[in-house]
C-alpha positions in Angstrom: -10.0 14.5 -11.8 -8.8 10.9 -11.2 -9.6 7.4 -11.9 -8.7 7.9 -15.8 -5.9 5.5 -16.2 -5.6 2.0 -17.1 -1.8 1.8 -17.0 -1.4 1.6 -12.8 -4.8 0.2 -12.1 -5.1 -3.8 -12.0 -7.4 -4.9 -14.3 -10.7 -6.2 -13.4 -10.9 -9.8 -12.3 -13.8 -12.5 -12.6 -13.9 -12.9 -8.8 -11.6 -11.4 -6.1 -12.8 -14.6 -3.8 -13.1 -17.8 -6.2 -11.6 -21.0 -4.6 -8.4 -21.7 -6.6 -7.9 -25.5 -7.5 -4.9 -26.7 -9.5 -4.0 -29.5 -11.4 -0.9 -30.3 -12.3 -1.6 -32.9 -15.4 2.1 -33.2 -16.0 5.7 -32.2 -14.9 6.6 -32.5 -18.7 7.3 -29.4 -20.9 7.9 -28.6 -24.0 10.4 -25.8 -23.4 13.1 -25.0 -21.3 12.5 -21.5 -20.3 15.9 -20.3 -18.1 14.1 -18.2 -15.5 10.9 -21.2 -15.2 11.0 -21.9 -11.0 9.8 -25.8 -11.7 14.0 -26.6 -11.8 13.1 -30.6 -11.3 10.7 -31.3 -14.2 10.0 -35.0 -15.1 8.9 -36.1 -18.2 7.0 -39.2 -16.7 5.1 -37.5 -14.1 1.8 -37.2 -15.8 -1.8 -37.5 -13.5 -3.9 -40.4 -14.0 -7.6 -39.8 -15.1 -8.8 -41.5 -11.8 -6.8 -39.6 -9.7 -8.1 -36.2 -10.9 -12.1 -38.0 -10.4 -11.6 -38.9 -6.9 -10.1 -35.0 -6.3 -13.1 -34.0 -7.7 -15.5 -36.0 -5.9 -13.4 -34.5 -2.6 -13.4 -31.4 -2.8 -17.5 -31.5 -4.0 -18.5 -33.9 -1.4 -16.0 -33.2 1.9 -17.0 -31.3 5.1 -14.5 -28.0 3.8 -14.8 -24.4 3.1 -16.7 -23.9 -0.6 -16.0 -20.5 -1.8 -19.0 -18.6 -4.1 -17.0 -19.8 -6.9 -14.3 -21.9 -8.7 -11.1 -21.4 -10.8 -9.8 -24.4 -12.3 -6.2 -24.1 -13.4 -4.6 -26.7 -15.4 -0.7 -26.8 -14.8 2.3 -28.4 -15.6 5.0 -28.0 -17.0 3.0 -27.1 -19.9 -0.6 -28.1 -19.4 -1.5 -28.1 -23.6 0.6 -31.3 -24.4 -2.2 -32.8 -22.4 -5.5 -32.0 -23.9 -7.2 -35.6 -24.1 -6.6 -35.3 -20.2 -7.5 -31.6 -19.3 -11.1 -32.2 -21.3 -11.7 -34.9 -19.4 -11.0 -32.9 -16.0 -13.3 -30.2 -17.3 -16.1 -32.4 -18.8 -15.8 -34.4 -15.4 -16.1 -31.8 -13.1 -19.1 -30.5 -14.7 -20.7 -34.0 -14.7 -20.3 -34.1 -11.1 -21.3 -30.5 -9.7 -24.1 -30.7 -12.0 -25.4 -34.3 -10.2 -24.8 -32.9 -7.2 -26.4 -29.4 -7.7 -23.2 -28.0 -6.4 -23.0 -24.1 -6.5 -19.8 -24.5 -8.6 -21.9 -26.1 -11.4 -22.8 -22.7 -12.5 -19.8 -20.6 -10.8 -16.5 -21.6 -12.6 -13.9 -21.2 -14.8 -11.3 -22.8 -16.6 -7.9 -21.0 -16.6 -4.6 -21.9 -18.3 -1.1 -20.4 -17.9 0.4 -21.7 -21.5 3.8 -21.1 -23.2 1.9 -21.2 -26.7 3.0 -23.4 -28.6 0.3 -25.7 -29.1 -2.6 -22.9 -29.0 -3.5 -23.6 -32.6 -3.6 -27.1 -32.5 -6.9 -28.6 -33.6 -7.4 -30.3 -29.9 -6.8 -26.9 -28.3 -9.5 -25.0 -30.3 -11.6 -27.6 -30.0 -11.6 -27.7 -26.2 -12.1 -23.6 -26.6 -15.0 -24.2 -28.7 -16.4 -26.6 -26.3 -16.0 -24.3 -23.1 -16.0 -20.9 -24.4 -17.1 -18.3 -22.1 -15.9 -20.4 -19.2 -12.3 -20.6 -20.1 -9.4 -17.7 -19.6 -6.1 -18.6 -21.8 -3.0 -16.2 -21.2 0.1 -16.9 -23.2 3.6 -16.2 -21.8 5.3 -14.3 -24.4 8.1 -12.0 -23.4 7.6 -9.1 -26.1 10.5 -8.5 -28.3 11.8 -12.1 -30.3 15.6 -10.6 -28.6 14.1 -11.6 -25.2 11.6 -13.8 -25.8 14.4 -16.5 -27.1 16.9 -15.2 -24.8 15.3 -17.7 -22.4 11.9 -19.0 -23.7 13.8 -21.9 -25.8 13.1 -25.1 -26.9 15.0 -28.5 -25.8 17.7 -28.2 -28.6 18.5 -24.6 -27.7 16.4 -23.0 -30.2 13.8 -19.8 -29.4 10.3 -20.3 -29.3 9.3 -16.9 -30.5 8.2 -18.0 -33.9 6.2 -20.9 -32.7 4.2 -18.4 -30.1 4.2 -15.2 -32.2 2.1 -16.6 -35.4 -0.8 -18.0 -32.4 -1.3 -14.8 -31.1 -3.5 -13.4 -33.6 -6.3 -16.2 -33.3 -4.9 -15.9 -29.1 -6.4 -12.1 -29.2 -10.1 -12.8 -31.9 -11.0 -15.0 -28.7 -10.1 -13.9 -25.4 -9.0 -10.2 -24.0 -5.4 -11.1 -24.3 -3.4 -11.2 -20.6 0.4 -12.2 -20.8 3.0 -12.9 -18.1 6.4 -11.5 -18.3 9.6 -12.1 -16.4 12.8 -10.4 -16.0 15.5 -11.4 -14.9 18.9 -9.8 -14.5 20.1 -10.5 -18.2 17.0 -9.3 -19.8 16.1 -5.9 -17.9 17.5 -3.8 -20.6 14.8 -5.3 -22.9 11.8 -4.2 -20.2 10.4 -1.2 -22.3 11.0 -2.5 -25.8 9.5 -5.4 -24.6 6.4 -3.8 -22.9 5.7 -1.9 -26.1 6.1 -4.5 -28.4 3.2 -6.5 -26.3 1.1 -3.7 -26.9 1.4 -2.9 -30.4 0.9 -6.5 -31.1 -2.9 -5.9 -29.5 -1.9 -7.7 -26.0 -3.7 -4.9 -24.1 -3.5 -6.6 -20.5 0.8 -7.1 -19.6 1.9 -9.2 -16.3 5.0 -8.5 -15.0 7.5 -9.4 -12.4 11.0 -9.7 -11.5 12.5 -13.0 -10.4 12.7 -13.5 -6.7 15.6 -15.6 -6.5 19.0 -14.7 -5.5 20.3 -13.5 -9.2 20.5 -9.6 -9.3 23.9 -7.6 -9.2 24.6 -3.8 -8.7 23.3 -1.9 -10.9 20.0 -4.0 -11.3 17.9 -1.6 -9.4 19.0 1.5 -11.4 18.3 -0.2 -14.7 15.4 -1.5 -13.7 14.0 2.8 -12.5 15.4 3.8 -15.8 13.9 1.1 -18.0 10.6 2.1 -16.5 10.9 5.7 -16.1 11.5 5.2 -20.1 8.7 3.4 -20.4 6.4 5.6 -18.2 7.6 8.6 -21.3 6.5 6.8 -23.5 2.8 6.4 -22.3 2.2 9.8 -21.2 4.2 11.1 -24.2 1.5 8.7 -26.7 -1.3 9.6 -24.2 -1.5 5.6 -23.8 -2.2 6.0 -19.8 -5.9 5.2 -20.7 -5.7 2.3 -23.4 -3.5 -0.6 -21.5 -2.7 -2.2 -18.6 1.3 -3.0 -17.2 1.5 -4.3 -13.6 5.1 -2.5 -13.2 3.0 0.3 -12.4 0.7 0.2 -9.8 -1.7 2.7 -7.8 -1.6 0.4 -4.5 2.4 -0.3 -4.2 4.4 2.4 -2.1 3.7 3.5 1.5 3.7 1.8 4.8 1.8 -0.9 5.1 -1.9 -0.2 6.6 -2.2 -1.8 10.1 -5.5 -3.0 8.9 -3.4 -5.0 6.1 -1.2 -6.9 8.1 -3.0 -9.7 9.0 -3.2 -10.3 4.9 -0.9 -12.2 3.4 0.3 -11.1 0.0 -0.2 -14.1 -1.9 -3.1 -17.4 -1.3 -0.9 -20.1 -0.4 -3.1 -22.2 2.1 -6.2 -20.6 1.0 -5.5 -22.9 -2.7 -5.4 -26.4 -3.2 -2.9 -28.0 -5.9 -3.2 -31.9 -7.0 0.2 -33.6 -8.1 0.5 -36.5 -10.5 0.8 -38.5 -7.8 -2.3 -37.8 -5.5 -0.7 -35.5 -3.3 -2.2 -31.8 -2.6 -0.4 -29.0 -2.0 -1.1 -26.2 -0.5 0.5 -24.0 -4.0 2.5 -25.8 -6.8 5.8 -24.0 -5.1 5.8 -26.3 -1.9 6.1 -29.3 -4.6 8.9 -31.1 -4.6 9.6 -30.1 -8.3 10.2 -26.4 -7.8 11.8 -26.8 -4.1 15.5 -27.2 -4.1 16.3 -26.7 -0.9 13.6 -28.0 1.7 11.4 -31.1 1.7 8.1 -30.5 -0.2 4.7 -29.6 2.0 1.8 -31.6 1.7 -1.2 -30.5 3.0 -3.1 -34.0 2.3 -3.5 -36.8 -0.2 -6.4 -37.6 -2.5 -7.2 -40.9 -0.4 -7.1 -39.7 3.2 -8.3 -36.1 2.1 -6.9 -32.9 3.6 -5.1 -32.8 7.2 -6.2 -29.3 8.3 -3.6 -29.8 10.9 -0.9 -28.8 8.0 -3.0 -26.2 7.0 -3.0 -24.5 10.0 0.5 -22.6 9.8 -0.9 -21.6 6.4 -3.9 -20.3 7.7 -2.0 -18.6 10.5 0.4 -16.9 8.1 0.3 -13.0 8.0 2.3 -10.4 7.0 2.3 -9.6 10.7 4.3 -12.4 11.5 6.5 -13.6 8.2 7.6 -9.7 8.1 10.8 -8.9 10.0 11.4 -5.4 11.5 12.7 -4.3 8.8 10.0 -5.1 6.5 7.0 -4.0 9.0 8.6 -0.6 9.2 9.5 -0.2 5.7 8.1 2.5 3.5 7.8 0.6 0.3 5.9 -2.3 2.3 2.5 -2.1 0.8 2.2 -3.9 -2.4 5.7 -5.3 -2.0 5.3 -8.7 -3.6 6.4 -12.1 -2.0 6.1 -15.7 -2.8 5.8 -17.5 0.4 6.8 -20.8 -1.4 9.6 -19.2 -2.5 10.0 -17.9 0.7 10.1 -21.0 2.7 12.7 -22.9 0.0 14.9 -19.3 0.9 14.1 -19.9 4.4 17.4 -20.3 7.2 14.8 -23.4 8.9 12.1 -24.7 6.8 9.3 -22.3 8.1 6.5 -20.7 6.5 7.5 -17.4 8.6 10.6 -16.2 7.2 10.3 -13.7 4.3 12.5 -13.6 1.4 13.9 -10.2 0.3 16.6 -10.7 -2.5 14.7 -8.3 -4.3 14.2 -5.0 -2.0 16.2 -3.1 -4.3 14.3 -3.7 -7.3 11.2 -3.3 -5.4 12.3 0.7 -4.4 13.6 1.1 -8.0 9.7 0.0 -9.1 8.1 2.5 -6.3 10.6 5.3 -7.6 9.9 4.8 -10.7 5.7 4.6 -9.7 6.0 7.4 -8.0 7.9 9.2 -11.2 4.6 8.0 -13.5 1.7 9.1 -11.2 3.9 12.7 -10.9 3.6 13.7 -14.4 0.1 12.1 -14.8 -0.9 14.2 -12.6 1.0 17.3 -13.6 0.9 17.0 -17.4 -3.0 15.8 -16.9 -4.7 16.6 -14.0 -4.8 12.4 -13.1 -4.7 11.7 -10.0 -3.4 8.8 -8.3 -6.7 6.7 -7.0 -4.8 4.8 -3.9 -3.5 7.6 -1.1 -0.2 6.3 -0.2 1.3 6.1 3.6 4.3 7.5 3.2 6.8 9.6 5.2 6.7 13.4 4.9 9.5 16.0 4.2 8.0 19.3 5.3 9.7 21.7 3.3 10.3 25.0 5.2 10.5 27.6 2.1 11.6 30.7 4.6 12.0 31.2 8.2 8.3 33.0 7.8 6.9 29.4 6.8 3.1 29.6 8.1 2.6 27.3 11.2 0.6 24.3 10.7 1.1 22.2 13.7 1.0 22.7 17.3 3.9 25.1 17.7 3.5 28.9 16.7 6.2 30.4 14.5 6.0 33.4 15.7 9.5 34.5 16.1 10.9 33.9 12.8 15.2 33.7 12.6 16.5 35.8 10.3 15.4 36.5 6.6 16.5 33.2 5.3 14.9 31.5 2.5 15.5 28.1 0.2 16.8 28.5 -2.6 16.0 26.4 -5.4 19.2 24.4 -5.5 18.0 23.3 -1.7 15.0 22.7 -2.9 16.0 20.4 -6.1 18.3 18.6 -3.8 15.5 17.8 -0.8 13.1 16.7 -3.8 16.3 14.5 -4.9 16.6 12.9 -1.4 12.9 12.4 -1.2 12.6 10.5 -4.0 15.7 8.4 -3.4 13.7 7.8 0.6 10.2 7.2 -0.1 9.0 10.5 1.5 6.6 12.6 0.3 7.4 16.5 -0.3 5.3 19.3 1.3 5.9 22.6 0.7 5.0 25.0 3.7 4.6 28.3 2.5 4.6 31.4 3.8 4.2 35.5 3.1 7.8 35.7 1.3 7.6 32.3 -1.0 7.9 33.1 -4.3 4.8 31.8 -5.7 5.6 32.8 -8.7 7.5 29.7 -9.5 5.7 27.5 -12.3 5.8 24.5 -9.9 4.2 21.3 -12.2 7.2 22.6 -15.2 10.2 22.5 -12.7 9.2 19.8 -10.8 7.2 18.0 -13.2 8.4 14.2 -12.0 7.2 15.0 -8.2 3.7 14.8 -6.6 4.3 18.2 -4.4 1.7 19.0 -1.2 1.9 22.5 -0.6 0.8 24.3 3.0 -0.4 27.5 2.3 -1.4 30.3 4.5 -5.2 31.1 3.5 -4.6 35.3 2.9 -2.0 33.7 -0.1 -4.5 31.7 -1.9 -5.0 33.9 -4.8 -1.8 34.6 -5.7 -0.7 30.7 -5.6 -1.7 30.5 -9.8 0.4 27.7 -10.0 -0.3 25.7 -6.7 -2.7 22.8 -7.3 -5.1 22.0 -4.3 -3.2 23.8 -1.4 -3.8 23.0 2.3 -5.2 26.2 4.0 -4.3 27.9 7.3 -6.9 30.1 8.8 -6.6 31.6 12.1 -9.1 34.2 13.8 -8.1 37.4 11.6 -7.5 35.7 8.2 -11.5 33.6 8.5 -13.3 36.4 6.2 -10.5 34.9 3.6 -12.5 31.9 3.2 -15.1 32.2 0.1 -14.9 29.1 -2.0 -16.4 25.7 -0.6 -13.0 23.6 1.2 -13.4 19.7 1.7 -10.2 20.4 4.5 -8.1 23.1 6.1 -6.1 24.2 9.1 -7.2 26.7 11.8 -4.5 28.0 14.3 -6.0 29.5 17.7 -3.6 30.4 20.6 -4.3 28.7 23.9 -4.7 32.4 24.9 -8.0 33.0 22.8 -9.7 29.6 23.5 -13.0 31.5 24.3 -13.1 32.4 20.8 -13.1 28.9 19.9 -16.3 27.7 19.1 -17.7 30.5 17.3 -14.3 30.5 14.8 -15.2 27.3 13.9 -18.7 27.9 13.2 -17.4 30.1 10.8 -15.2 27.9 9.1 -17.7 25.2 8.6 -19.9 27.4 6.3 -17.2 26.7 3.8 -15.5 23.9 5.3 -16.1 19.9 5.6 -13.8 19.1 7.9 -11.3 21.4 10.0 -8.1 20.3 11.9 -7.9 22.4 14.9 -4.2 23.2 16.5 -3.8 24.8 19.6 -0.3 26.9 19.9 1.6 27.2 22.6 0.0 24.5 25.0 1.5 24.9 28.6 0.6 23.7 31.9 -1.5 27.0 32.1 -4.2 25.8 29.5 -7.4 26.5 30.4 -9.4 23.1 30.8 -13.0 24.7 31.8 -12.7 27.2 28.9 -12.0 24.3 26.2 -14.0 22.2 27.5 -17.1 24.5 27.1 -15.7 25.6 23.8 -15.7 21.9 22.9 -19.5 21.1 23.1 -20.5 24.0 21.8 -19.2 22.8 18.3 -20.1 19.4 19.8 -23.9 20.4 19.4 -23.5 21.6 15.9 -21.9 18.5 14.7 -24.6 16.7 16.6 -27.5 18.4 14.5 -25.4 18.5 11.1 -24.2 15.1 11.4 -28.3 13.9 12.0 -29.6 15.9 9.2 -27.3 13.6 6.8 -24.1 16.0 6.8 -20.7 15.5 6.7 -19.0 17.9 9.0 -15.8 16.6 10.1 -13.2 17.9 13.5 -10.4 16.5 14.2 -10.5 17.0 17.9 -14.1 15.2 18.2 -14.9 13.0 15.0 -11.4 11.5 14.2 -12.5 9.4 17.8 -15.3 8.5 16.1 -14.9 7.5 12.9 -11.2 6.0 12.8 -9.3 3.4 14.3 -5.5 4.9 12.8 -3.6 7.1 15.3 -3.1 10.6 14.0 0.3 11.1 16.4 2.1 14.0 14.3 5.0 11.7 13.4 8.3 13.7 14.0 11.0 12.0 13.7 9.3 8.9 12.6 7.0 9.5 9.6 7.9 13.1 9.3 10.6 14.9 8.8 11.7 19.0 8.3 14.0 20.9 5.2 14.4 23.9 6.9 16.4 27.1 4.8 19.7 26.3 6.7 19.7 23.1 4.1 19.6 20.8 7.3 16.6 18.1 8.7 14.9 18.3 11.6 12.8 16.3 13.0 10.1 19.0 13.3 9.7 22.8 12.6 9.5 23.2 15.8 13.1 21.8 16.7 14.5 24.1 14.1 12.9 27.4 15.2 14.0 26.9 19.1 17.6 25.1 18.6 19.0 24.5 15.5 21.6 21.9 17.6 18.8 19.2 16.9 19.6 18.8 13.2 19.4 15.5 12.5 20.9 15.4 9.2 21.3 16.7 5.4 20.2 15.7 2.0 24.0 15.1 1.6 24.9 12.6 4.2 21.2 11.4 5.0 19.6 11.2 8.6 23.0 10.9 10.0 22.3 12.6 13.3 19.0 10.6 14.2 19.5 9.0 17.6 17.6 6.5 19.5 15.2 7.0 16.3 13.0 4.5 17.8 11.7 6.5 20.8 9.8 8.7 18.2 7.6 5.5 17.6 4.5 5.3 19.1 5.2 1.5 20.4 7.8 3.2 22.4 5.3 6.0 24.1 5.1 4.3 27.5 2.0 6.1 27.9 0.1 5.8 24.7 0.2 2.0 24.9 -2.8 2.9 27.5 -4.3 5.2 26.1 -7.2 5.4 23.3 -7.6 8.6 22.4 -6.9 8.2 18.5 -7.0 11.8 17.9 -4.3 13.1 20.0 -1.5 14.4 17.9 1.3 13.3 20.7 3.5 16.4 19.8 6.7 15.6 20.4 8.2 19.0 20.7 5.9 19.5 23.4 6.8 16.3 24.8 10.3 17.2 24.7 9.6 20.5 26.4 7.4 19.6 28.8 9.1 16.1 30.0 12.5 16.2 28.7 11.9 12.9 26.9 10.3 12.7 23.6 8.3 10.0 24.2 6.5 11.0 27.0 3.8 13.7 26.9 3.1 16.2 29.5 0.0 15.7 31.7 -1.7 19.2 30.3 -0.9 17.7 26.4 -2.9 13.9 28.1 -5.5 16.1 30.1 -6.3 17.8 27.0 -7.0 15.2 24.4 -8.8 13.3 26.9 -11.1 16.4 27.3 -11.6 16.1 23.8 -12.4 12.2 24.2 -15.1 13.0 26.7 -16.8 15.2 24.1 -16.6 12.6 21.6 -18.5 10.2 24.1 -20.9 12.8 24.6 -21.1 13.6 20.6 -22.1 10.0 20.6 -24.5 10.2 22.8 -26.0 13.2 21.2 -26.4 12.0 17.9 -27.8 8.7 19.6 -27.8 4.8 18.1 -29.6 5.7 15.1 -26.0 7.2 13.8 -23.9 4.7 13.3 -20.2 5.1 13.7 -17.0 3.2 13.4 -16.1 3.5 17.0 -18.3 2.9 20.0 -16.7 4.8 22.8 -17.2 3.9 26.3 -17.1 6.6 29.4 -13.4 6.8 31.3 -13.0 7.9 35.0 -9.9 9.8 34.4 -8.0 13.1 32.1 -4.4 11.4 32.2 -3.7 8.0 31.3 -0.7 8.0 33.4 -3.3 6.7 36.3 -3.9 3.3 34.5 -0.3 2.5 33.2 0.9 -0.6 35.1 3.8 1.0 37.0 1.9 3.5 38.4 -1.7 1.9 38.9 -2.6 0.8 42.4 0.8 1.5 43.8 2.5 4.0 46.1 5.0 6.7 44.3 6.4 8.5 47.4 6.0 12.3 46.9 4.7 11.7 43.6 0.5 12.7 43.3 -1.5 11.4 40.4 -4.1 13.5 39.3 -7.0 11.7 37.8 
């Protein structure tokens, strides 16, 4: 079950790619809200009628991009004391794209971000009446009157709560209500209360954000978990989860960030336009002058000489890729994790565009721990799901020494009886949460599967590993990952969308007809091959290899979906599926110590790397477990290969450089993909178009070997 939540899901927008246009009819305000970012507000900075036409009759008229569609926001200060002007905007605009049979004559909308005050007034519903069904109104109000007025006040000092409050019932008979909150360090405690009180007063659609400024003190993050892990109780407690929407909860924050997402930036700046009072356009209100106080504003163009896509170029340059430090590009908590880049470039040590701001990392892992803490017990209590898989690290928990293998190395000589106890086990789930990692239980024929797992560990999303002769005496397990090897295949009866199969390099011939097996019940198997050594048969697997190479051929024709990892990963994926030890995953083993893999721990316990106590203490030259730093990788495209690093060690002494059987061998598996490709022919289309190589080891075509002579040293092809 999954996609039955509101609360976690962001609400459905009018377009996902409408050109954003702002004007900014005056720097004047009404209130003086304490947390408001516009610090330099002028009360005689208002925009001239004529000066809003001849924007309009720019951005209709000149030789620039024209989105499918239009927002119009009208901004200030507060953009309501201005009415006569902002109807005039609106009425003009239409005039003008209707003349001109612009696509935006049809495609638009009106939006306002308003403190409330005025909503009622008779020149506010008026202009509602006049445009309704093209407009979108959300009123900031901060929930409870106690926070709301703790820094939503008027000039004298006063709160503002009663002046909003009695417009929000005629706010909600019109639109689908939308607020925005803010918190700031003062306020936190007020986050639930707040939240709810939103809610019950029929806001169904809540905003909300900390401050990113350089204001929070120790202590902030934990208040900030606790307020929400409150409020997440109270939803799943009054079944709620399905009824509202709060953006401190989100299925698309937590994870590393997607290498296919890092040329996004995380907010449009660049990609907007915003007109000043004065004629000037920015590229967001926050590169004006009056919410800057620290660098000079950036301009982007002036109504009068248009647009100077020179100083839109760093804008459209920006990326995550290049405003992230390392720190931020290797972070677990990176997807989702908000930003301002105006903000970012007033924070900035130079005034660039590439330097990211990160004052509030700490909340940000307090929101993700407290996300995480949410989509646990919706899933436990109800069977929910989380829609958005997130990339994050993995703890592999190793329940006994008799944990079933589920990578490339065979545990076949367990040490000892030893198993986790459940004080080990309550600590690791501790340290997990605390380290964005995500827990995987590895079973094996001595866990207690007795254990009621979603009562004990009701806050934590556990994976379990599960060798396939246990299956029906794991009651409690939901959706366990299965390990089959040759003997335990007749355990497979119910239909399986993934599983393990183990197969010693010793039986390779049996290969093939194992797997034909499997995928009666399987869609897609991920093959592991024990004990790889430099005496691996490469004929044998290679025949083995198109055998199941013409069954995928004929299944994948008839309009199935039969997946291998050795042969389709190639095919239909551009991520690297390198097994991540050391990097991206991690081992608990029973002695209550990490490792970096299973593998480590089975062969010498001397690698420990650290403890739930005292954290990854032990990790050394942690960066050589990267793939950036895999000399041989950076040459290589075979996608599929699992890089093992225990075998890597083994083989090489260096953990970051594989052993020519370990290369030979997944590039035996990339010539079966080509010829998969090839079989299936260009009707099929796939994701990857692979082109023919000359040689099994990439070594031959890494720059300090290619061309040149080694001395002794003989590269095999």
């Amino acid at each position: 079950m999954s996609g039955q939540y509101k609360v976690g899901k962001s609400p459905l927008q009018w377009s996902e790619n409408a050109q954003s246009i702002t004007f900014i009819v005056t720097e004047d305000c009404n209130l003086r809200c304490k947390y408001c970012y516009i610090t330099h507000k002028a009360s005689n900075k208002r925009m001239n009628f004529d000066t809003a036409k001849r924007f309009i009759d720019y951005i209709l008229t000149a030789d620039i991009r024209h989105a499918d569609e239009v927002i119009i926001e009208f901004f200030g200060g507060e953009p309501m004391i201005e009415m006569e002007l902002v109807d005039q905007i609106s009425d003009y605009f239409k005039k003008k794209a209707f003349e001109l049979n612009h696509p935006w004559a049809w495609r638009y909308r009106f939006n306002f971000a308003t403190n409330g005050v005025n909503y009622g007034s008779p020149e506010v519903q008026a202009y509602i009446r006049k445009n309704f069904g093209k407009v979108s109104i959300g009123i900031s109000i901060d929930g409870t009157r106690e926070k709301h007025d703790l820094n939503r006040i008027f000039p004298d000092g006063s709160g503002s709560y009663d002046a909003v409050e009695k417009n929000i019932p005629l706010w909600i008979s019109q639109f689908s209500p939308s607020t925005k909150m803010t918190f700031a360090s003062a306020d936190l405690k007020y986050l639930k209360d707040s939240v709810i009180d939103l809610w019950d007063h029929g806001v169904t659609d809540v905003a909300a954000n900390v401050v990113f400024e350089d204001v929070w003190k120790d202590g902030d993050d934990l208040l900030l978990e606790q307020q929400l892990k409150e409020l997440a109780d109270y939803i799943l407690d009054h079944e709620l989860f399905d009824k509202y929407y709060c953006t401190f909860f989100s299925d698309a924050i937590g994870g590393y960030m997607a290498e296919e997402t890092r040329d996004n930036t995380y907010c449009g700046a660049g990609k907007m336009m915003a007109l000043s009072p004065d004629g000037k356009i920015y590229p967001c209100v926050r590169y004006k002058d009056y919410s800057l106080n620290v660098h000079e504003e950036r301009i982007v163009g002036t109504v009068d000489n248009g647009i100077d896509m020179d100083l839109v170029r760093p804008f459209m340059a920006s990326s995550s890729r290049y405003q992230d430090d390392e720190e931020c590009a290797h972070c677990p908590m990176a997807s989702g994790c908000p930003q301002c880049q105006g903000f970012s470039y007033d924070a900035a040590d130079t005034s660039t565009n590439f330097q990211r701001a990160k004052y509030i990392c700490n909340m940000q892992k307090a929101r993700v721990r407290a996300n995480e803490y949410y989509f646990a017990k919706l899933y436990n209590r109800f069977g929910i799901a989380r829609n958005t898989a997130i990339n994050t690290p993995k703890m592999y928990f190793l329940l006994s020494n008799r944990f079933v293998t589920f990578c490339c190395y065979d545990n076949g000589a367990p040490i000892g009886n030893h198993v986790m106890q459940l004080e080990q086990i309550r600590d690791g789930l501790r340290y997990c949460r605390e380290n964005f990692l995500t827990p995987v239980f590895v079973h094996g024929d001595d866990s207690f599967l007795g254990i009621d797992f979603p009562s004990i560990f009701e806050d934590h999303i556990i994976q379990h590993i599960l060798p396939a002769q246990l299956q029906k005496k794991a009651i409690y397990i939901k959706h366990p990952m299965l390990v089959f090897t040759h003997d335990t295949l007749n355990e497979c009866q119910d239909h399986l969308d993934n599983c393990i199969f183990n197969i010693h390099q010793c039986d390779l011939e049996h290969l093939s007809a194992d797997l034909l097996q499997l995928f009666q019940h399987a869609n897609r198997i991920n093959v592991n091959v024990l004990n790889l050594d430099a005496d691996f048969d490469e004929a044998c697997y290679l025949e083995q290899l198109r055998k199941v190479k013409d069954f995928l051929a004929k299944t994948i024709k008839n309009g199935q979906v039969k997946e291998l990892n050795l042969l389709t990963d190639l095919c239909y994926t551009n991520v690297w599926c390198n097994c991540g030890a050391g990097d991206r995953t991690f081992a608990f083993a029973p002695d209550g110590k990490f490792y970096t893999c299973p593998a480590f721990y089975c062969t010498d316990q001397n690698w420990c790397v650290g403890t739930p106590a005292t954290g990854m203490d032990q990790l050394k030259n942690a960066h050589l477990y990267r793939r950036e730093y895999h000399p041989i990788c950076q040459v290589c495209d075979a996608k599929q290969c699992r890089n093992c690093i225990y075998r890597n060690f083994t083989g090489t002494k260096e953990v970051n450089v594989s052993p020519s059987y370990q290369c030979r061998k997944s590039h035996l598996e990339r010539k079966v993909s080509v010829e998969l490709e090839q079989a299936v022919g260009p009707d099929i289309h796939f994701d990857n178009t692979l082109s023919t190589v000359e040689y099994l080891d990439p070594i031959v075509v890494l720059p300090s070997v290619k061309d040149k002579e080694l001395g002794y040293y003989k590269v095999t092809k």
